[in-house]
C-alpha positions in Angstrom: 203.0 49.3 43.3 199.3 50.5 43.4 197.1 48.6 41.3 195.7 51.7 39.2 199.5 52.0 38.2 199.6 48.2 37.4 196.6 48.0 35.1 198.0 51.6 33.3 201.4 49.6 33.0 199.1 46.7 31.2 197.8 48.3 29.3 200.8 50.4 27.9 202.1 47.0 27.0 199.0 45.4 25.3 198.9 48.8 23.4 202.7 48.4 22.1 201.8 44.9 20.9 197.9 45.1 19.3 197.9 42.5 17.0 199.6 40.1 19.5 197.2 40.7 22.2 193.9 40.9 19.9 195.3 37.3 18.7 196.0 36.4 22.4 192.6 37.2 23.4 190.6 35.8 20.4 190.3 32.5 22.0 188.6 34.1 25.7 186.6 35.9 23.2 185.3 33.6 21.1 184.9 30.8 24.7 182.9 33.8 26.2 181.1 34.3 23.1 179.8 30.8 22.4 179.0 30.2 26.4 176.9 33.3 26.7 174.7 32.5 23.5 174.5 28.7 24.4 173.5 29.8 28.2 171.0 32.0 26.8 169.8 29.8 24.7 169.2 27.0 27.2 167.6 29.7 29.9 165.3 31.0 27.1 164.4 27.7 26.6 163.6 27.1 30.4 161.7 29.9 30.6 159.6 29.2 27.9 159.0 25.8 29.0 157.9 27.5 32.9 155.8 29.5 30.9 154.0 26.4 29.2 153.7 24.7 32.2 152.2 27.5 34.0 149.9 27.8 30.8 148.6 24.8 31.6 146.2 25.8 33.6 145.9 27.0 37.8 147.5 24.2 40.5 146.2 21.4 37.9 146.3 17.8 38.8 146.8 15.2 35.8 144.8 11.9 36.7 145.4 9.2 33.9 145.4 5.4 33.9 148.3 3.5 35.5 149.7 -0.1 34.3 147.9 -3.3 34.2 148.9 -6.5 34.8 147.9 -9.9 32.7 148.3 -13.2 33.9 151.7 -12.3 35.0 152.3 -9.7 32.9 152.8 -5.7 33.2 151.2 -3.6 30.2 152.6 -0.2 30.7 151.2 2.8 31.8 147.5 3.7 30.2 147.6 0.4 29.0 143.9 -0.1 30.2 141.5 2.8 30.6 141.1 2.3 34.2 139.3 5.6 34.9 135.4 6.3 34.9 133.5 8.6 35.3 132.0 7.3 38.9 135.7 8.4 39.8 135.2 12.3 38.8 131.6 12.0 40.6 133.9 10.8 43.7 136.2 13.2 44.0 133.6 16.0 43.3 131.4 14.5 46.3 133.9 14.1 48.5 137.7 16.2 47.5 138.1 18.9 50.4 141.1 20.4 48.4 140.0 20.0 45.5 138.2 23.3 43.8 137.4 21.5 40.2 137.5 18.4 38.5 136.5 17.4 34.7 136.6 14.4 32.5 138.8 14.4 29.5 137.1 12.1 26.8 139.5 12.7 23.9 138.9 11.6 20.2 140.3 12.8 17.0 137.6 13.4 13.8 137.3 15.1 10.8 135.7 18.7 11.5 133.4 19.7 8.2 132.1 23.4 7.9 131.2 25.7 5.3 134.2 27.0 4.1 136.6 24.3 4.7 137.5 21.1 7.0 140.5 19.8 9.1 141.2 17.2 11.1 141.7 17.7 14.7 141.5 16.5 18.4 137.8 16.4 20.1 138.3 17.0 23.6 134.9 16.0 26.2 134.8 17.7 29.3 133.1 19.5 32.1 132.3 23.2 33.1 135.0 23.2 35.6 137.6 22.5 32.5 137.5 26.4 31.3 138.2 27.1 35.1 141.4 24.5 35.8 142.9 25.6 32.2 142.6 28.9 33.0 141.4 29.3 29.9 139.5 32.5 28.1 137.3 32.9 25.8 138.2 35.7 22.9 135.0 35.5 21.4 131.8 34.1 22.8 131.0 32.1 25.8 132.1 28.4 27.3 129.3 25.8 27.4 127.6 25.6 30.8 126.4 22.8 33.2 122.9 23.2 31.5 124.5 21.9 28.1 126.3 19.5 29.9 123.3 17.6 31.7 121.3 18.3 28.3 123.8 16.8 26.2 123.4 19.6 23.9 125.7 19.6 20.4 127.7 22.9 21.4 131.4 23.7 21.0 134.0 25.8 22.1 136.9 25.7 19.4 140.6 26.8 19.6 141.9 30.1 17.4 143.3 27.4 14.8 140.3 25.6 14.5 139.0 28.8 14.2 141.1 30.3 11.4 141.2 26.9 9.3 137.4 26.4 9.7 136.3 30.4 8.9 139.2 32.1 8.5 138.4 35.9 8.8 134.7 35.1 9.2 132.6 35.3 12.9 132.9 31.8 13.8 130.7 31.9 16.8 126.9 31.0 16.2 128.1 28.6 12.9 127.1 24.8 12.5 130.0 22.1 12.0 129.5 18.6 12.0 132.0 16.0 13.9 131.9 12.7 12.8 128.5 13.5 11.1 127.0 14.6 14.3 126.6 18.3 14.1 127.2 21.0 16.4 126.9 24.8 17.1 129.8 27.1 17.8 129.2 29.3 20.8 132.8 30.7 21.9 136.2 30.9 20.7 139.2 30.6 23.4 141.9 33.2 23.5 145.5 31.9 22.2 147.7 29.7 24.2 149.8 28.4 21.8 152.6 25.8 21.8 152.6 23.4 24.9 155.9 21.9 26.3 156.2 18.8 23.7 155.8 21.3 20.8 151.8 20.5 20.4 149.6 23.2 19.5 147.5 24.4 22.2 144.9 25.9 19.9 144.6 23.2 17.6 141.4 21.5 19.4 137.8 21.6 19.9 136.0 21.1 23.4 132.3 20.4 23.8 130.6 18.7 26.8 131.6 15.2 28.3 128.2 13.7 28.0 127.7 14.4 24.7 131.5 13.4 23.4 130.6 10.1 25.5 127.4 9.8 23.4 127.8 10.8 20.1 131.5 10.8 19.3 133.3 7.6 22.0 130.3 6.0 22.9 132.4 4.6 25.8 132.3 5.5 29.4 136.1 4.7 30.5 137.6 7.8 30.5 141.5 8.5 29.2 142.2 11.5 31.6 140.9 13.9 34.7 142.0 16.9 35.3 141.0 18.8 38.7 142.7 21.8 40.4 143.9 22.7 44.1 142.7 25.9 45.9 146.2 27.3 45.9 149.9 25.7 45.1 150.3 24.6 48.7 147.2 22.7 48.7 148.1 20.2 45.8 150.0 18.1 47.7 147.0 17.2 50.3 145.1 17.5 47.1 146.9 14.5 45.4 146.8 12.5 48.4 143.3 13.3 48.9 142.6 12.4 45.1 144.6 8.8 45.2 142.9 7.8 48.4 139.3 8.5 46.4 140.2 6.8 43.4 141.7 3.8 45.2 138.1 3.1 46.9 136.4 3.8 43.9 138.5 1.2 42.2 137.9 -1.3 45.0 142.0 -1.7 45.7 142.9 -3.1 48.8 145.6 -1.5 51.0 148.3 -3.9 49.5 147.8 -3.3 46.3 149.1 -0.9 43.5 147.4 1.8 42.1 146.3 1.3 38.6 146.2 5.3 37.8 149.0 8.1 38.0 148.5 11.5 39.8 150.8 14.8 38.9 150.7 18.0 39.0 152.4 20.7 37.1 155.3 21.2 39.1 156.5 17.4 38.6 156.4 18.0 34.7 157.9 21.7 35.4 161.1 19.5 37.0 161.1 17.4 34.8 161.2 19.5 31.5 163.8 22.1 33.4 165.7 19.0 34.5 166.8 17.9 31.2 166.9 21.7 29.0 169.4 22.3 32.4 171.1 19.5 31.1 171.4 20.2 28.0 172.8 23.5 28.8 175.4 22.4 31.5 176.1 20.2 28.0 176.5 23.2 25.3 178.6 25.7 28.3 180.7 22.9 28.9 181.3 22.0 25.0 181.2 26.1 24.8 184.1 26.5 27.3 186.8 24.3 25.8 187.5 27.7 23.4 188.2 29.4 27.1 190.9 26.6 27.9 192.3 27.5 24.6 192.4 31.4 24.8 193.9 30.8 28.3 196.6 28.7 26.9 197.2 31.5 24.3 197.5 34.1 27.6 200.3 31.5 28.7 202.1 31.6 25.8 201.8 34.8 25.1 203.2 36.1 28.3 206.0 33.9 28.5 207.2 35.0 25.0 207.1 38.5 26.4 208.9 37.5 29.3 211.4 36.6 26.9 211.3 39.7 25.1 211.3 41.8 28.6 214.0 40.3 30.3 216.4 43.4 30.4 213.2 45.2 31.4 212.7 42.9 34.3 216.7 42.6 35.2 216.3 47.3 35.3 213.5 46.7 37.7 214.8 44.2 40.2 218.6 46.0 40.2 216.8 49.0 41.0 215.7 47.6 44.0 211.7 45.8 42.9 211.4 42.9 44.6 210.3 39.4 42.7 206.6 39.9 44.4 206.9 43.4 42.6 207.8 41.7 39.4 205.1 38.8 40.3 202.4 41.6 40.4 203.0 43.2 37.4 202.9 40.5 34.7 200.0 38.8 36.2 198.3 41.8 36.1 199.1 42.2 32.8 197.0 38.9 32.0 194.5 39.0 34.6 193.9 42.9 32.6 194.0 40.6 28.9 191.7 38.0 30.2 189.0 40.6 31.4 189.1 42.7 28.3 188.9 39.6 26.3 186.1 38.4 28.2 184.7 41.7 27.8 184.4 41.8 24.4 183.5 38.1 24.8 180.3 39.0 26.5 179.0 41.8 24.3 179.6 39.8 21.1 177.5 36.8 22.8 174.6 39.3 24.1 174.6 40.1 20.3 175.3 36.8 18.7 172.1 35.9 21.0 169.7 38.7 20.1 170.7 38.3 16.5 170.3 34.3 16.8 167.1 34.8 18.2 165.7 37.1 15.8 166.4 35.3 13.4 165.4 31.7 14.1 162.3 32.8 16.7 164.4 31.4 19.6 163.7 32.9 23.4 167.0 33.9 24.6 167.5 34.9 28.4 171.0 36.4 29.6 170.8 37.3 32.9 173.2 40.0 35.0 174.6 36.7 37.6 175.8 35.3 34.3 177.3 38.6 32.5 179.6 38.9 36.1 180.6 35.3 36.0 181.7 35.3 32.6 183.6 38.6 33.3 184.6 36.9 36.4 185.6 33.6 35.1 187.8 35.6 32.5 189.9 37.3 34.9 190.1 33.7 36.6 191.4 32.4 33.3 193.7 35.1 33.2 195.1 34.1 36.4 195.4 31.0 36.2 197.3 30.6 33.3 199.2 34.0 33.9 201.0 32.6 37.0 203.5 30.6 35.8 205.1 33.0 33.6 204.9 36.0 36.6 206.3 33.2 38.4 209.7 32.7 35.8 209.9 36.4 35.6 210.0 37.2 39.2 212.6 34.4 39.7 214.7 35.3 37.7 218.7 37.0 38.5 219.1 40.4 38.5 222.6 40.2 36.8 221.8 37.2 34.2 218.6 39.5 33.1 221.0 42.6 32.6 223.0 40.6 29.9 220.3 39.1 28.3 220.7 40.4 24.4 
């Protein structure tokens, strides 16, 4: 038999009994459903994650203290602030990859202006900070190197610092006062919102290094330095070239461990993808236990209308079909139930994910390779579990099937 006559011959059948094969194919629905909205779920939330990494800033480098050890002891990591400043003056000097590199003296203080005040984080840094962030200003200007030798009181806040401090008023050119030192507003960055961990980007203040280390930490041990590559195939000499610097500016011999970290972006991109990947593996598998159902209901099914069809199938093989003939026809019949089912399957999950993610504010991502597998793994489902009974039908006698009643 051709296959275009199969699938017409399937489909005659699923049309004679439409209730039966709607509730036959509810479960490779609903299985298809819930793995399409939990894949897009988990590849929305991969994406966005790529997206906040990459928002970090261009090739950065993460420098921040390592453990410590006491009499015997380990302390963690950043248990002692193990980074100075002489290191960022070394790796400026010296770095051949390395295109930028700031200080990151972080503090968190009460921020007092005219219309309002909020509590936020303070972060010190250089010039080259605005460059490795990769970050804009929507209003105004960065501080420059001139404010940073001066140890001038300028800042640069974020667009929520911005909108709790002035709301619809020009920030830019306004006094605040951190930790009763106060300071001058000359730029407001563009919007980068949430980071990877949920933080919000925007929700921070930045003024020059010198004068955080001054007026607001008073220490010169630095928590973090951040520095950048000339291109994403440099950060690997980059890092190398970074932890050899540090190491002889912390006087470690060639034995010893270092008492810093160095990462880049890419290691906390693998990192956050390696566990939202899974997760998802997680929900599809949880997801696809309604698939082993529906294709239990295709087994079912078909063998109750083998049953039903077995004067049907004793006509066919007296008339001269063979078993493979018989074979054909009724796995056809649920390979065409599992593909419709997973058809259906797939638009109501494209829809179940739109509508989930309109409503809760959730990224979801279906792409095309997934759409063909589930359509794919449908029809797999169909034959799988269509076999046997195309297997009792074609093996049945010719004579035994003619007086079934």
């Amino acid at each position: 038999m051709k296959i275009l006559t199969l699938v017409k011959l399937a489909l005659q059948a699923i049309r004679k009994n439409k209730m039966r094969a709607s509730l036959t194919m509810l479960g490779i629905i609903i299985g298809v459903a819930a793995v399409i909205v939990m894949v897009a779920i988990g590849s929305g939330a991969r994406a966005r994650i790529s997206a906040q990494i990459n928002n970090l800033g261009t090739n950065m480098i993460v420098i921040t203290p390592g453990s410590a050890n006491t009499a015997g002891v380990s302390q963690g990591a950043q248990a002692f602030p193990t980074l100075s400043l002489d290191d960022v003056t070394k790796i400026r000097a010296e770095a051949q990859y390395v295109t930028g590199v700031s200080p990151v003296v972080v503090s968190r203080s009460q921020v007092v202006a005219q219309l309002g005040n909020w509590r936020t984080t303070i972060n010190g840094v250089d010039t080259d900070y605005q460059t490795i962030r990769d970050w804009q200003t929507a209003d105004g200007a960065f501080f420059g190197a001139d404010d940073v030798r001066g140890q001038r009181a300028v800042a640069v806040i974020g667009h929520t610092v911005a909108q709790r401090l002035f709301g619809d008023n020009e920030p830019v050119g306004q006094d605040i006062q951190i930790a009763k030192s106060p300071f001058k507003i000359v730029g407001v960055l563009t919007v980068k919102g949430q980071t990877a961990s949920g933080n919000d980007s925007d929700d921070v203040i930045f003024v020059p290094y010198t004068t955080a280390a001054t007026r607001l930490n008073g220490k010169n041990r630095i928590p973090q330095i951040v520095a950048s590559a000339g291109s994403q195939q440099d950060i690997p000499a980059a890092q190398d070239e970074i932890r050899g610097l540090v190491r002889e500016s912390h006087r470690l011999a060639s034995g010893d461990e270092d008492d810093f970290t160095v990462r880049n972006q890419t290691d906390l991109a693998q990192a956050a993808e390696s566990s939202t990947t899974v997760m998802t593996m997680l929900l599809a598998a949880i997801a696809s236990i309604s698939l082993l159902v529906g294709g239990i209901g295709i087994m079912n099914i078909m063998l109750v209308s083998v049953t039903e069809r077995t004067r049907e199938i004793g006509i066919r093989l007296a008339i001269g079909a063979r078993g493979s003939d018989v074979l054909t026809q009724f796995l056809v019949e649920s390979i065409v139930m599992g593909i419709l089912g997973g058809a259906i399957g797939l638009a109501a999950g494209v829809a179940g994910a739109k509508v989930l993610g309109h409503f809760t504010g959730w990224e979801t991502v279906i792409s095309p390779m997934v759409m063909l597998i589930a359509i794919g793994f449908s029809g797999a489902v169909g034959v799988f579990f269509g076999y046997y009974p195309a297997r009792k039908a074609a093996a049945m006698n010719p004579i035994q099937a003619l007086r079934y009643e």
